[in-house]
C-alpha positions as CSV (number, residue, x, y, z in Angstrom):
1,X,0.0,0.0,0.0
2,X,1.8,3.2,-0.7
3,X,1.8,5.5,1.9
4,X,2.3,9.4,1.8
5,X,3.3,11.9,4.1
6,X,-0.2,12.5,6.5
7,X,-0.3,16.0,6.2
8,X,-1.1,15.4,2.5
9,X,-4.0,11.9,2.8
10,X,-6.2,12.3,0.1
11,X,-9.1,11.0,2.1
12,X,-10.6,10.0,-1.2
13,X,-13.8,8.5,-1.1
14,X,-13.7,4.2,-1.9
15,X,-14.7,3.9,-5.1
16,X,-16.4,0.2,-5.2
17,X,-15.3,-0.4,-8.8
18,X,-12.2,-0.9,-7.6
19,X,-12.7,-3.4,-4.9
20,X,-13.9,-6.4,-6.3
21,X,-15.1,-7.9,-2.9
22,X,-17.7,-5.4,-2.3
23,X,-19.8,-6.6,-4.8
24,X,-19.9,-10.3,-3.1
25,X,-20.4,-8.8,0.5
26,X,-24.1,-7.6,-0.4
27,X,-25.2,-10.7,-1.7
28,X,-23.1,-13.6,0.7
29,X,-24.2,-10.9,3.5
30,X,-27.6,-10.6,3.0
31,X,-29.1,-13.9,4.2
32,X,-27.4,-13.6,7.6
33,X,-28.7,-10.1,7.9
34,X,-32.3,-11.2,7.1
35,X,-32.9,-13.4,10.2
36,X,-30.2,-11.8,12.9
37,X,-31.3,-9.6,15.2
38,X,-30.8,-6.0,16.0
39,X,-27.8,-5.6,17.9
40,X,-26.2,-2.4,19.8
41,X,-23.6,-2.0,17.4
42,X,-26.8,-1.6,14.4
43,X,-28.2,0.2,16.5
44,X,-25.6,2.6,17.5
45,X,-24.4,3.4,13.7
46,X,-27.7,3.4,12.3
47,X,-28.7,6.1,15.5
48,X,-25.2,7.7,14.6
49,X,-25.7,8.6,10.7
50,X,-29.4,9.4,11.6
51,X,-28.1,12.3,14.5
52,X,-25.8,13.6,11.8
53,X,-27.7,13.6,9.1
54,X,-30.6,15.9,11.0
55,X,-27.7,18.4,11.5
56,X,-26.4,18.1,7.9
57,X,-27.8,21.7,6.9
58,X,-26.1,22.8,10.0
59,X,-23.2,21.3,9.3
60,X,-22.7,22.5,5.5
61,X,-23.8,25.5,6.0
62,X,-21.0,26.3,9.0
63,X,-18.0,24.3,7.2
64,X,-18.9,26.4,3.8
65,X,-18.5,29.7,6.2
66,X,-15.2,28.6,7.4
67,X,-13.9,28.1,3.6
68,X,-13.7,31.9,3.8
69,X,-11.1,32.2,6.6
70,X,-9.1,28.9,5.7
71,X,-6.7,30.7,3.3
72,X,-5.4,32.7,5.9
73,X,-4.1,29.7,7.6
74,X,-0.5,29.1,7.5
75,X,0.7,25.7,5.4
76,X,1.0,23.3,8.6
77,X,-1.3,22.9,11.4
78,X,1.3,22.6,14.0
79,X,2.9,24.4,15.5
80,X,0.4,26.0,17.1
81,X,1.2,29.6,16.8
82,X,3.5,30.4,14.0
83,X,4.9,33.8,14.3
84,X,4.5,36.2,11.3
85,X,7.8,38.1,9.8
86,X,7.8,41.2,11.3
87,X,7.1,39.8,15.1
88,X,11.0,38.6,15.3
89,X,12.8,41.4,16.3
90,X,10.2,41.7,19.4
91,X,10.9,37.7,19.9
92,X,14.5,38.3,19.7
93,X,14.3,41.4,22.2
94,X,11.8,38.9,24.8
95,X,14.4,36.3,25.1
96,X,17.5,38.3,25.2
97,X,16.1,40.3,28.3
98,X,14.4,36.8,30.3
99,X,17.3,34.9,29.7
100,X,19.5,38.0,31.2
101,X,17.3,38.6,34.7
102,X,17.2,34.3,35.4
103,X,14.9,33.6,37.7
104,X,13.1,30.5,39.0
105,X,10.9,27.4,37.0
106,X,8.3,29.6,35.8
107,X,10.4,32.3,34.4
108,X,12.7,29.4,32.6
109,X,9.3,27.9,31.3
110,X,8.3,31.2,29.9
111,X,11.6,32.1,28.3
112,X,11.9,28.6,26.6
113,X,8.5,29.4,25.2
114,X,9.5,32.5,23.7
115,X,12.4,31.1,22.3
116,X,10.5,28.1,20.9
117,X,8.5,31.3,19.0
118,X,11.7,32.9,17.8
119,X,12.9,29.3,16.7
120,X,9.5,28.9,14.7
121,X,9.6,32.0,13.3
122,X,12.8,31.7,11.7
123,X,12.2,28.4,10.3
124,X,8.9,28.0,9.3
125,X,9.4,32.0,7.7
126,X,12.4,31.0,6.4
127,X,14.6,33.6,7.6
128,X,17.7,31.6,9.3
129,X,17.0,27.8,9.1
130,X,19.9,27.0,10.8
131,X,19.4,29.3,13.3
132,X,15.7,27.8,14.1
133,X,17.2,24.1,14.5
134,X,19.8,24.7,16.6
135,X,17.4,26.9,18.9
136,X,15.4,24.0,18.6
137,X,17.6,21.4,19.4
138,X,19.3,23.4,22.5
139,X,15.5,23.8,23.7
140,X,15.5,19.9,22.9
141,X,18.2,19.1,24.9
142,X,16.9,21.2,28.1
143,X,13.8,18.7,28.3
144,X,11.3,21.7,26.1
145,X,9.1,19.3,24.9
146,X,7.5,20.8,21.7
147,X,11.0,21.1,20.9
148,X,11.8,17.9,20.7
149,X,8.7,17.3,18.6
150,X,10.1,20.1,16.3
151,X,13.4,18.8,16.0
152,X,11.9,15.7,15.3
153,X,9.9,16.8,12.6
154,X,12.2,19.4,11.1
155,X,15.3,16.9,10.6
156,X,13.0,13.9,9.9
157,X,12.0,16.0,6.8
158,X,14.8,18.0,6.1
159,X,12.8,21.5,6.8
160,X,16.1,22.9,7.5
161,X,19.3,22.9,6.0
162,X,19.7,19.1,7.3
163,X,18.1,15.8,7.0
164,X,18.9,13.7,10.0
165,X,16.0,10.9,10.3
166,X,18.1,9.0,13.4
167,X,18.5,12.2,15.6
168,X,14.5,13.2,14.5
169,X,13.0,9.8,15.0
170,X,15.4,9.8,18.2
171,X,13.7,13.3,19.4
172,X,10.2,12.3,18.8
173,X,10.2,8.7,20.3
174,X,11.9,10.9,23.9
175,X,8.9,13.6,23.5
176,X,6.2,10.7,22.8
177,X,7.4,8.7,26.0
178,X,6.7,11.6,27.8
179,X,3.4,11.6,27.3
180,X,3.1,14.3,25.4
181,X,-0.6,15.8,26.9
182,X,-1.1,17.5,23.4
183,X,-1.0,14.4,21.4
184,X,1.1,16.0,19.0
185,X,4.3,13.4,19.5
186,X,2.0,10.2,19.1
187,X,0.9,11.9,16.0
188,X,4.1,12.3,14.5
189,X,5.9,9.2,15.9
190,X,2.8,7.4,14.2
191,X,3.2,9.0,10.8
192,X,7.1,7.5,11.1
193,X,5.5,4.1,11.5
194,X,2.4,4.7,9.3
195,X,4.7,5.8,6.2
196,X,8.2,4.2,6.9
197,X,9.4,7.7,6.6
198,X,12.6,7.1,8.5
199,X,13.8,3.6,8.5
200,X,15.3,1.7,8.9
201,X,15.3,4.0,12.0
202,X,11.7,3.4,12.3
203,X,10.1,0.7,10.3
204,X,6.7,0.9,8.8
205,X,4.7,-0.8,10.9
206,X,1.0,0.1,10.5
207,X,-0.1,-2.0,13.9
208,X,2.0,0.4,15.8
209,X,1.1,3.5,14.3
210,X,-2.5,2.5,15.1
211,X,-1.7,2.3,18.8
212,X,-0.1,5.6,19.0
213,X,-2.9,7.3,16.7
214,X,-5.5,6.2,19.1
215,X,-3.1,7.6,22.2
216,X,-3.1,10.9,20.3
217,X,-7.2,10.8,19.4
218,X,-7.5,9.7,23.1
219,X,-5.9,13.3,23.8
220,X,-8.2,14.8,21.5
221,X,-5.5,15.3,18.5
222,X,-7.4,16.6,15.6
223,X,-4.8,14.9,12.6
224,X,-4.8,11.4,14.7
225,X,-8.3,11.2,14.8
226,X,-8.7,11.3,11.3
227,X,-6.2,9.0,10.8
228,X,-7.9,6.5,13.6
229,X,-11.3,7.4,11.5
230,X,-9.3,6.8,8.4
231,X,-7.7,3.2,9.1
232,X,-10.5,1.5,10.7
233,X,-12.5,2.6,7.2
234,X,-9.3,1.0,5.3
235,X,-9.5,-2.3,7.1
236,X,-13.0,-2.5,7.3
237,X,-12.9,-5.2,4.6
238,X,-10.3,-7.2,6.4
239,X,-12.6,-8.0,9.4
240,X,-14.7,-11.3,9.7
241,X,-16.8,-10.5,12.8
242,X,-19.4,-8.4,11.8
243,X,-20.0,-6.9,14.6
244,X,-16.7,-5.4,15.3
245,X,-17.4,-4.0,11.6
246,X,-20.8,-1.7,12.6
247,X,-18.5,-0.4,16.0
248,X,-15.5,0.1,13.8
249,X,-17.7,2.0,10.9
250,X,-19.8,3.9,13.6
251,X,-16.3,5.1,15.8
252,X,-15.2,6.2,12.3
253,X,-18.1,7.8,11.6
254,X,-17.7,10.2,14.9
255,X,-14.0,10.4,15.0
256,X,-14.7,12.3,11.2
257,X,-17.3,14.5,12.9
258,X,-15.0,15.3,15.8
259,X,-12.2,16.3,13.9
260,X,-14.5,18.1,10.8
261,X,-15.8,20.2,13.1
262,X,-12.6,21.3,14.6
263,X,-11.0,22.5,10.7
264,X,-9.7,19.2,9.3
265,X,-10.7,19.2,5.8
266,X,-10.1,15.2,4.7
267,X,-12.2,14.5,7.6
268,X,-15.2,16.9,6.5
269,X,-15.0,15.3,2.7
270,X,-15.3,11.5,3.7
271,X,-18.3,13.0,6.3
272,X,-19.9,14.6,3.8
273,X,-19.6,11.9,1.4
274,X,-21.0,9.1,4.0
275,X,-24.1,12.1,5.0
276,X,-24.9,12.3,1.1
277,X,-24.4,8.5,0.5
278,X,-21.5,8.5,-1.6
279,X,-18.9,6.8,0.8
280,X,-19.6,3.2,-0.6
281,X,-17.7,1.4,1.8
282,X,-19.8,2.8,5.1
283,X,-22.9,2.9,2.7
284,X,-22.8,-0.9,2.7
285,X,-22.5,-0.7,6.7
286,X,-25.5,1.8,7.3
287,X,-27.5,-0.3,4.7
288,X,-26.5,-3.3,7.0
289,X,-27.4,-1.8,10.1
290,X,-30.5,-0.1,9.1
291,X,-31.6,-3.9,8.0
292,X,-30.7,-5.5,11.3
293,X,-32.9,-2.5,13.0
294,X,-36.1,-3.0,11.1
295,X,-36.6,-6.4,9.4
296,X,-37.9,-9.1,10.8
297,X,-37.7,-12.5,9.1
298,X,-41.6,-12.7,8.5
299,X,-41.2,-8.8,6.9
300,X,-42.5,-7.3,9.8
301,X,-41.0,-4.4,11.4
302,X,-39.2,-5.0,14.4
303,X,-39.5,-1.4,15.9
């Protein structure tokens, strides 16, 4: 399966042309569905797409007004705060005077912070990579946590003037261990594992970025809950108990929401394309579950 960088998933709605076992789940499925009854997992994703869809209009009509604002967004999602341009000479001025007058934990914590600013401002603006990394990587060193995760990052994909995927995988796997409360260092150390980006430093191993996608969407980390949301849709097909399928399609379902509402935009395009019934893989599983709810096997209706 080729894998790309998770900043960039496509999110493409499953086309069922291109799956040839889709076709012979509706039929060799059909019979069992006929005289099982409803269970809580039916239940719950059949309730699920039916909550959603009442708040579709809603929905739509709030993701189409944030379209507007969206392309004054900066490239990346993280960090956080990216400082613009013109704020550096201000950041420079901050740190020079905390790190002069010392002072006890709090002060240190507030002047690594503005330094972890002036680092991202000067590499994510481009102005002095070098500069930015080693900032970074001195922060790194003193335990500054999202400094780890953006030494990580920036040497594991050479945003600077090095690419170093040993010392970056190195960096993230300290800040995810951790326990990064942010969720931002599971995401990233997943994406290592998810697209072998840095082995053989980090293998690909899809099981293991799983684990530390969930730890991140546990922590309410917008990017890892799509790609929680994401994988359980891709392995969907792979599962034999059926009703691990209607929990797996209905978490998805709500992990999309969850991170749709908060910006992500691959997460608002599969939503969107399950609400309007063009997401063929979860289509099959609503169809399913909506079955299970309401047929009896005389025909009657069960509720």
């Amino acid at each position: 399966m080729q894998r790309i960088r998770i900043g960039q998933v496509a999110g493409a709605v499953f086309v069922a042309s291109a799956n040839p076992w889709y076709y012979s789940l509706q039929s060799s499925r059909k019979t069992a569905l006929d005289n099982t009854p409803p269970s809580e997992a039916a239940k719950s994703l059949s309730n699920t797409v039916q909550r959603l869809k009442r708040q579709e209009t809603r929905i739509k009509t709030k993701w189409a007004k944030d379209e507007e604002s969206w392309h004054k967004l900066p490239s990346r999602s993280w960090p956080i705060i990216q400082p613009d341009v013109e704020e550096e000479e201000g950041l420079r001025g901050r740190v020079k005077i905390c790190r002069a007058e010392g002072g006890g934990d709090s002060i240190k914590k507030k002047c690594d912070d503005d330094e972890f600013l002036l680092a991202t401002c000067l590499l994510f603006n481009n102005l002095d990579t070098a500069e930015g990394l080693s900032r970074y990587r001195s922060l790194a060193g003193s335990g500054h946590l999202d400094s780890m995760v953006a030494s990580g990052i920036v040497l594991v994909e050479g945003l600077g003037e090095e690419t170093e995927p040993k010392e970056g995988s190195d960096w993230l796997t300290k800040a995810q261990k951790l326990e990064d409360p942010s969720g931002q260092a599971d995401f990233e150390l997943g994406c290592l594992f998810y697209n072998g980006s840095a082995a053989p430093f980090v293998q690909e191993d899809e099981a293991a970025a799983f684990k530390l996608f969930e730890k991140g969407a546990n922590k309410g980390h917008i990017n890892s809950s799509f790609m929680v949301a994401d994988m359980l849709v891709e392995n969907l097909h792979t599962k034999t108990d059926q009703e691990e399928v209607l929990i797996d399609s209905a978490r998805a379902i709500e992990l999309f929401y969850f991170a749709g509402n908060r910006g992500h935009r691959f997460s608002r395009q599969q939503l969107l394309a399950i609400l309007e019934g063009r997401h063929e893989i979860i289509k099959l599983r609503v169809m399913e579950a909506e079955q299970k709810k309401v047929s009896h096997p005389n025909g009657k209706e069960r509720e």
